[in-house]
C-alpha positions in Angstrom: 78.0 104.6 111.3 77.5 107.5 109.1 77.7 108.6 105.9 77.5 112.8 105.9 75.9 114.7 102.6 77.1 118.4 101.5 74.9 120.4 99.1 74.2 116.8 98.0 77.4 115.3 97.4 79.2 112.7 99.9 81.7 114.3 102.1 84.9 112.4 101.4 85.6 108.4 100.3 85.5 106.7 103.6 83.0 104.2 104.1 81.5 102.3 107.2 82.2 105.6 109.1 83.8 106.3 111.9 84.6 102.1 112.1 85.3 100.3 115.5 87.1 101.1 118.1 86.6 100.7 122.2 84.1 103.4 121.9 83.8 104.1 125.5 87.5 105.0 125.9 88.2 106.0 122.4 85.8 107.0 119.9 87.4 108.4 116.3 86.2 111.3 114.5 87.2 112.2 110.7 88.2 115.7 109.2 87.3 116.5 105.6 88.5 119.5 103.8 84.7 120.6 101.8 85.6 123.8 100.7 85.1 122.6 96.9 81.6 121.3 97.9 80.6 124.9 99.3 78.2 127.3 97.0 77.1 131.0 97.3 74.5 131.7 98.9 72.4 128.4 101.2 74.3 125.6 101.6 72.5 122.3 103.5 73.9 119.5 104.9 72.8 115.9 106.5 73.7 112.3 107.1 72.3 109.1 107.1 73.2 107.2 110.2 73.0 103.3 110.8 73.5 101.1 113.9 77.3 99.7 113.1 78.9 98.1 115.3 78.1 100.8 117.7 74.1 99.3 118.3 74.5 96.6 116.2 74.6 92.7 116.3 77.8 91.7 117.3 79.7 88.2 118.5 78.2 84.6 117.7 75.9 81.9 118.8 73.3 83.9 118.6 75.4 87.7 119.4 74.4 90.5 121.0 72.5 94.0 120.8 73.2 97.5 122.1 76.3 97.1 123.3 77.7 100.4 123.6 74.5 101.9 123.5 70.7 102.1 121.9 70.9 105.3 120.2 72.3 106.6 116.8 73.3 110.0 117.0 75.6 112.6 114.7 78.3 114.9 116.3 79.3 117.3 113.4 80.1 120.4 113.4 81.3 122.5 109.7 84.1 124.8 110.6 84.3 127.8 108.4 87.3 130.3 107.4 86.3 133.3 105.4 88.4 135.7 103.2 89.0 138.4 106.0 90.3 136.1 108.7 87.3 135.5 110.7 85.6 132.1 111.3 82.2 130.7 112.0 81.1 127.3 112.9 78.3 125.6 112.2 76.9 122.3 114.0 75.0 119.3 114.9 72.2 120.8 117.7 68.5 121.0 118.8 67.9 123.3 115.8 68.7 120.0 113.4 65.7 117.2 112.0 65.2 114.2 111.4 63.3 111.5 109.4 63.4 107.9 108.6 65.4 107.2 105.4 65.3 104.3 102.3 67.2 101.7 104.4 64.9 99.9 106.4 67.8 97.7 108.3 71.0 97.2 108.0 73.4 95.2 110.1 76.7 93.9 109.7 76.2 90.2 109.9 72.7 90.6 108.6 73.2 92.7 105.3 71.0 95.8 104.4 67.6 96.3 102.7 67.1 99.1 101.0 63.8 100.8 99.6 64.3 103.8 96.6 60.7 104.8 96.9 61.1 106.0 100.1 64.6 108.0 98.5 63.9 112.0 99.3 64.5 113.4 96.6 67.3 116.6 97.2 68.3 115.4 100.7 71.8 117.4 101.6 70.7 120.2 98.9 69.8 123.6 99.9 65.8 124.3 99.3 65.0 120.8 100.6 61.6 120.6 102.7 62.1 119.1 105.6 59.2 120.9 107.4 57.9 117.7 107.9 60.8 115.6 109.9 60.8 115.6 113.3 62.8 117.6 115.7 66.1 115.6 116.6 66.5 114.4 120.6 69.2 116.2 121.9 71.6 113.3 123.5 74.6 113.9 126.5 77.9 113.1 124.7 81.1 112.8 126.5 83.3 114.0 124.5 86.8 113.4 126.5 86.8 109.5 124.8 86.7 111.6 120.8 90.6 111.6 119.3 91.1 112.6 115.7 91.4 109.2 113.5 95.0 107.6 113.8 94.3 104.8 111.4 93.9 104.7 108.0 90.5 104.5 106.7 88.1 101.6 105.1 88.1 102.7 101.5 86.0 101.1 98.2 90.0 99.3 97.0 89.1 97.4 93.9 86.2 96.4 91.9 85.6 93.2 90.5 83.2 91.7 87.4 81.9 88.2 87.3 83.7 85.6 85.9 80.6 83.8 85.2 76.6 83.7 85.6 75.1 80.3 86.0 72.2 78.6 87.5 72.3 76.2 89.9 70.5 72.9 90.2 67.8 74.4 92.2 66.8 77.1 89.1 68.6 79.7 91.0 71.0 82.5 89.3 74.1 82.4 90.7 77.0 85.1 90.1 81.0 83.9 90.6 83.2 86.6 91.2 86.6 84.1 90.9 87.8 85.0 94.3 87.2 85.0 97.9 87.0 89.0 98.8 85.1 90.9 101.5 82.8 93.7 100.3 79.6 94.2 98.7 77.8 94.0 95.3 76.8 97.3 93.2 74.1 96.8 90.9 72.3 98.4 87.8 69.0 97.5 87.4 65.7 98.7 85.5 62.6 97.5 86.3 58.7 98.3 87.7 58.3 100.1 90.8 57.5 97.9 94.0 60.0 94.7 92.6 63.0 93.6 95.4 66.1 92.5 94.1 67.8 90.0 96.9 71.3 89.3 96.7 72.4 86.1 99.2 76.6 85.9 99.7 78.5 82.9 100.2 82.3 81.6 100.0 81.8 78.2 98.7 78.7 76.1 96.5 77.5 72.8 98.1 76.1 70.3 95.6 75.7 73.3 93.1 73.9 75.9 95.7 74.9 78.6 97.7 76.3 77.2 101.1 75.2 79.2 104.1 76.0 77.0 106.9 79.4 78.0 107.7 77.8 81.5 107.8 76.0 80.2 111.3 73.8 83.0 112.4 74.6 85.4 109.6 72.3 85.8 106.8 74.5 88.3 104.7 71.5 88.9 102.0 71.0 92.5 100.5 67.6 93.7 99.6 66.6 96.6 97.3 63.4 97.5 95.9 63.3 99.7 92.7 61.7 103.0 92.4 60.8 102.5 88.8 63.0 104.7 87.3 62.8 104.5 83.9 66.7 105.7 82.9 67.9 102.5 85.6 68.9 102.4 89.2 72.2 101.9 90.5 72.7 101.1 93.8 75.0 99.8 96.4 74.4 99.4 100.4 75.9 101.6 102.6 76.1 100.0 105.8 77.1 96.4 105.3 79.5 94.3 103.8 80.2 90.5 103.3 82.7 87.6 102.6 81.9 86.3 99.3 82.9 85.0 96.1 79.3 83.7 95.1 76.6 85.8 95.0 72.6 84.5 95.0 70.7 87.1 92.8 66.3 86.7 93.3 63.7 89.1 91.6 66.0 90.3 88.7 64.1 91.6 85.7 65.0 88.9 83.0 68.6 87.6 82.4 71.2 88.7 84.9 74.0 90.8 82.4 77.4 90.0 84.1 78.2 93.9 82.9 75.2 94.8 85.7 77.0 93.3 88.9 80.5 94.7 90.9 81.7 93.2 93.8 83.2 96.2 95.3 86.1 95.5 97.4 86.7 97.0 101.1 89.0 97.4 103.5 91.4 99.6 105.1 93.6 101.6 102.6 97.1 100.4 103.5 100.1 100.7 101.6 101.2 97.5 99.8 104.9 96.9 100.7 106.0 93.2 100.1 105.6 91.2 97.1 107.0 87.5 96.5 107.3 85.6 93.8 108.9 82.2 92.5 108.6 79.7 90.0 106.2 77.4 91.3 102.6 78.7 89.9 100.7 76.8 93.3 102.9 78.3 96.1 102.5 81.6 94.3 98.8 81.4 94.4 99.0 79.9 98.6 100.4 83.3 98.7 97.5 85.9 97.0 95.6 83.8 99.0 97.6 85.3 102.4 97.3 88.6 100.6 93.5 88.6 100.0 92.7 86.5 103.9 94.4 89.6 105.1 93.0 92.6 103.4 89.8 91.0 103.9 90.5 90.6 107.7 92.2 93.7 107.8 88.9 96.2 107.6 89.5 98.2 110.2 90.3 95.8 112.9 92.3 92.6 112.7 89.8 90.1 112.7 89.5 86.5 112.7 87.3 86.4 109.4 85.2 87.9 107.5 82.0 86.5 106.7 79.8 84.9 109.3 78.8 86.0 113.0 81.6 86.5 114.8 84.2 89.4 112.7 85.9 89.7 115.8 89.7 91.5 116.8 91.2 88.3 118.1 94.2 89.0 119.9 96.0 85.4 119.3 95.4 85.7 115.8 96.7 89.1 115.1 99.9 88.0 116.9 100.8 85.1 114.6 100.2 87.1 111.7 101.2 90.1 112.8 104.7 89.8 110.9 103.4 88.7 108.1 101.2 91.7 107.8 103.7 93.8 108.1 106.0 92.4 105.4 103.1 92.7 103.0 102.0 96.3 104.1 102.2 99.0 105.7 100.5 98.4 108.7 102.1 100.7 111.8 98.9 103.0 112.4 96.8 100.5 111.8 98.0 98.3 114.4 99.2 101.0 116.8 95.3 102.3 116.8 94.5 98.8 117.6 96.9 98.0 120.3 95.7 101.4 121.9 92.6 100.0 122.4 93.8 97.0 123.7 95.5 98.8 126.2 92.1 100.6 127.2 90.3 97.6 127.5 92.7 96.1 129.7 92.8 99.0 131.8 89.5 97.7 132.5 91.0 94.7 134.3 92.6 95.2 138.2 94.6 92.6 137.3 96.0 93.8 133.9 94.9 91.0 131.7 94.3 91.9 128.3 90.7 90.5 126.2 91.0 87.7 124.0 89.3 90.0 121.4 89.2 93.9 121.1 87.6 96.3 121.2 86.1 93.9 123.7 82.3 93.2 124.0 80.4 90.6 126.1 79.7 87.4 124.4 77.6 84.2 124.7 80.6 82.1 123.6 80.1 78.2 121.9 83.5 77.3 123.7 83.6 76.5 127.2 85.9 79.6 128.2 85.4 80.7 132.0 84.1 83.7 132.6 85.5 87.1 134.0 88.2 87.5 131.1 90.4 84.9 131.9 94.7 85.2 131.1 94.9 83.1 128.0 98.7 82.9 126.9 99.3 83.7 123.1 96.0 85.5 122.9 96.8 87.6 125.6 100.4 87.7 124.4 99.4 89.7 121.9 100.0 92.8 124.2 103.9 92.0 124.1 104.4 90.5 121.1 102.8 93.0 118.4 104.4 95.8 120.0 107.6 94.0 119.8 107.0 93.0 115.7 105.9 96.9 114.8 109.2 97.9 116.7 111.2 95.2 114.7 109.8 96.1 111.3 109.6 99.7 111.8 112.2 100.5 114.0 109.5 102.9 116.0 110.8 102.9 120.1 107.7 104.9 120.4 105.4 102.8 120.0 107.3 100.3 123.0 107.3 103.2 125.1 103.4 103.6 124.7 102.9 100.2 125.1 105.2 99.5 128.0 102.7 99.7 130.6 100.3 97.3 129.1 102.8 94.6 127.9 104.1 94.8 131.6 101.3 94.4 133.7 100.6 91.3 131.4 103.8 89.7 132.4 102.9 90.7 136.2 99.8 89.4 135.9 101.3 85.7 134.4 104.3 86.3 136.8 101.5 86.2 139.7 99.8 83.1 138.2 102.6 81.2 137.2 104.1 81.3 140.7 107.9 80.8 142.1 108.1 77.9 139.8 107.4 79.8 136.7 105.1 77.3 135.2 101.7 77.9 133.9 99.7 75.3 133.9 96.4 76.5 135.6 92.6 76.9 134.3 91.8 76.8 131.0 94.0 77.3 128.0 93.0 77.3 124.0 96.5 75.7 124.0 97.8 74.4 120.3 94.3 75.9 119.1 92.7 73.8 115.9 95.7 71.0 116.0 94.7 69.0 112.9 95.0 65.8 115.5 92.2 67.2 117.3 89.1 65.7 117.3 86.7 67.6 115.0 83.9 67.9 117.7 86.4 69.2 120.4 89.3 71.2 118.6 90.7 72.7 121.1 91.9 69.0 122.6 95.6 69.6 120.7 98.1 66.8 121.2 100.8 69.4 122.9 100.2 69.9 126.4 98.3 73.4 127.5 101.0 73.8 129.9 103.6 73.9 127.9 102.5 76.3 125.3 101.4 78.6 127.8 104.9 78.7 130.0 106.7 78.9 126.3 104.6 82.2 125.9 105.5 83.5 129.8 108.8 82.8 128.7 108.9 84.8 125.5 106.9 87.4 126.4 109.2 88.1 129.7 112.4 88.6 127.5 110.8 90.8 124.8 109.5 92.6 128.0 113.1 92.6 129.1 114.5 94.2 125.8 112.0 96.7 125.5 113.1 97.6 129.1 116.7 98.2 128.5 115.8 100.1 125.0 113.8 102.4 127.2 116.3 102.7 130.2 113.7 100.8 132.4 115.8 99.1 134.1 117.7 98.6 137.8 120.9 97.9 139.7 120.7 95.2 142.6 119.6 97.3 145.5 118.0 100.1 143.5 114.5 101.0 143.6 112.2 102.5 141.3 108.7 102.5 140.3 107.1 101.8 136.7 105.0 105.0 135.6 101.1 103.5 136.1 99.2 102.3 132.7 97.6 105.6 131.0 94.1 106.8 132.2 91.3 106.8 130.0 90.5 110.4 128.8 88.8 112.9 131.0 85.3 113.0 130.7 85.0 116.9 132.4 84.1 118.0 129.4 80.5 116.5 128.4 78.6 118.7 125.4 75.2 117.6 124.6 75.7 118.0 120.5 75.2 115.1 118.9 71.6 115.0 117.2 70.3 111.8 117.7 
């Protein structure tokens, strides 16, 4: 992730740059208009760069590292028009530096910790010194995967105060925001140089205190150490964020003041579309509790939650919600961006079986799912289905038409399992995932056979297939024959330019 500096000032309002995608078939890059930023004369520019989900931690029991690769790099380049007509462009190269900056670490699941002593003072401002960074390493790009961003971006969406400042049983100061929001906390502090300021998140209290455990492997705890600055410090971190409605505040200089702490809201900047109301105060609060579960799940990809180690784009839950989502907002390129990488990663598969999550990434899983991808129906569905609910809701046959290669070879690929018999009842199956009947040690084991659900899925997702088909003339007369256009390649990699300053 980045976050780019111009004379000084942040280049645009997006934050946790560029965000996730399947990076090694499509990797997004943003265009900012700066000409308001520019001076006469020098003019300097930089980034700070983080690991993300690029080099990050990602998954659960325990995750993984490195996935995409174990370098952070910045591909930049500032385009410039002048007066007369002619252009000159300026970017990212051998010729750039580099240096380590204030955050120490920052991961997703892990939170970030921050150090303003190590701050360099002017960094992005013309007459900096950096005579004493390091030249950059020069890394091989491929840069037939880059398409200009087709979603809308994760934007700071609301801020909210505390509704109260206690402390717990335990002696420890505890801020209550009053709702369950994903995001992080701003502060404003003044205090000696050398103190650390940790901030622990939570949902929920147990027996007064902050309750971790359903975080599993995430510790979600924010670290900043003051510079001493006597006028205060504000700060807020850069490259995290958190599920949270408590917040666990260690090392503050006296009394916490409720007027010092923000829990800035994030997610991705989608137009709000459907509103409900009624007279019955609890099912109108069931519903702001849809509204916040999805604009926190709804930060970039369409995850299953927010706040412990796991964040990931699981396909069966985006398909149930799917039309809720988009009664509530407007969610077309947010979803089409997603179902394109869907589509990439499973183009990855001969036998055209999408991921159970995506962007996909390998996982040391706590539930005993087979390996090599296996076809699981209404997570795999998704594929069909969502395609199906943004044509319904938006009345876009484009995005079908896009699509129809992946939600077909899905249906092949069940068509295949399932057999002349057209039932699917083989290998394993999350089924009626979490039926309340289940056993709580084994919550997959639903009352409602496996078999069923999954041949109820083959059978829906074959007659959507069959609709989109006739909407897009895909079909044939008895004795006809015809062949279905092959799913779309991933972008061509010819063109590799070694750019990005790493």
């Amino acid at each position: 992730m980045y976050e780019l500096e111009l004379n000084g000032t942040v280049v645009g309002d997006h934050v946790l740059a560029p965000g996730w995608t399947s990076y090694r078939h499509r990797h997004r890059y943003q265009e900012f208009d700066v000409t308001h930023l520019v001076r006469e004369g020098a003019n300097a520019w930089g980034a700070h760069l983080a690991d993300g989900w690029y080099r990050g931690l990602l998954g659960f029991n325990g995750g993984t590292r490195d996935i995409y690769g174990d370098d952070t790099g910045l591909l930049a380049e500032l385009r410039i028009e002048y007066a007369d007509g002619t252009t000159d462009t300026v970017a990212t190269g051998e010729h750039w530096r580099w240096s380590p900056g204030p955050v120490l670490a920052a991961g997703l699941y892990e939170g970030e910790e921050y150090d303003a002593r190590r701050a360099q003072t002017g960094f992005g401002e013309a007459g900096f010194d950096d005579s004493a960074w390091e030249p950059v390493r020069v890394l091989e790009f491929d840069t037939g995967v880059l398409f200009p961003a087709d979603s809308p971006p994760v934007r700071r969406i609301e801020s909210l105060t505390p509704v109260a400042v206690t402390t717990s049983p335990a002696g420890r100061t505890l801020v209550d925001f009053g709702q369950n929001l994903v995001g992080r906390l701003r502060i404003r502090v003044r205090g000696e140089a050398g103190r650390t300021i940790t901030l622990r998140h939570a949902e929920v209290l147990e027996d007064g205190e902050l309750c971790t455990r359903p975080l599993r492997h995430a510790t979600a705890t924010d670290r900043y150490t003051l510079c001493g600055d006597p006028e205060g410090e504000v700060w807020e971190p850069r490259f995290t964020f958190h599920g949270f409605r408590h917040a666990e505040i260690d090392g503050w200089p006296g009394a916490v003041d409720p007027a010092d702490v923000t829990a800035v809201v994030l997610h991705s900047d989608l137009r709000r579309t459907g509103w409900f109301s009624c007279s019955d105060a609890s099912l109108e609060r069931l519903h702001e509790n849809v509204v916040w579960g999805m604009r926190g799940n709804f930060l970039d990809v369409p995850t299953d939650c927010p706040q412990r180690d796991e964040r990931l784009g699981w396909t069966g839950d985006v398909q149930v919600f799917a039309p809720t989502a988009a009664f509530l907002h407007d969610v077309r390129d947010f979803l089409r961006c997603w179902l394109r990488d869907l589509a990439a990663d499973q183009g990855d598969d001969a036998r055209g079986v999408p991921p159970v999550f995506s962007p996909a990434i390998p996982v040391i899983t706590p539930v005993p799912i087979p390996p090599g991808n296996p076809p699981m129906a209404g997570w795999c569905d998704a594929a069909v289905i969502v395609p199906w609910v943004l044509y319904e809701r938006y009345g876009d046959v484009e995005v079908l038409r896009e699509q129809y290669p992946s939600m077909r070879d899905w249906v092949d690929a069940v068509d295949r399992i399932a057999g002349p018999g057209r039932i699917w009842g083989e290998g394993f199956q999350f089924g009626d995932w979490l039926d309340p009947a289940a056993p709580a040690d084994d919550p997959g084991r639903a009352m409602t056979s496996s078999s069923l659900v999954a041949t109820a899925y083959f059978a829906h997702s074959a007659r959507l297939l069959a609709r989109t088909a006739r909407l897009l003339g895909r079909t044939t007369t008895p004795g006809a024959t015809s062949r279905w256009p092959t799913r779309s390649a991933t972008p061509s990699s010819a063109a590799s330019t070694p750019r990005a300053a790493g």
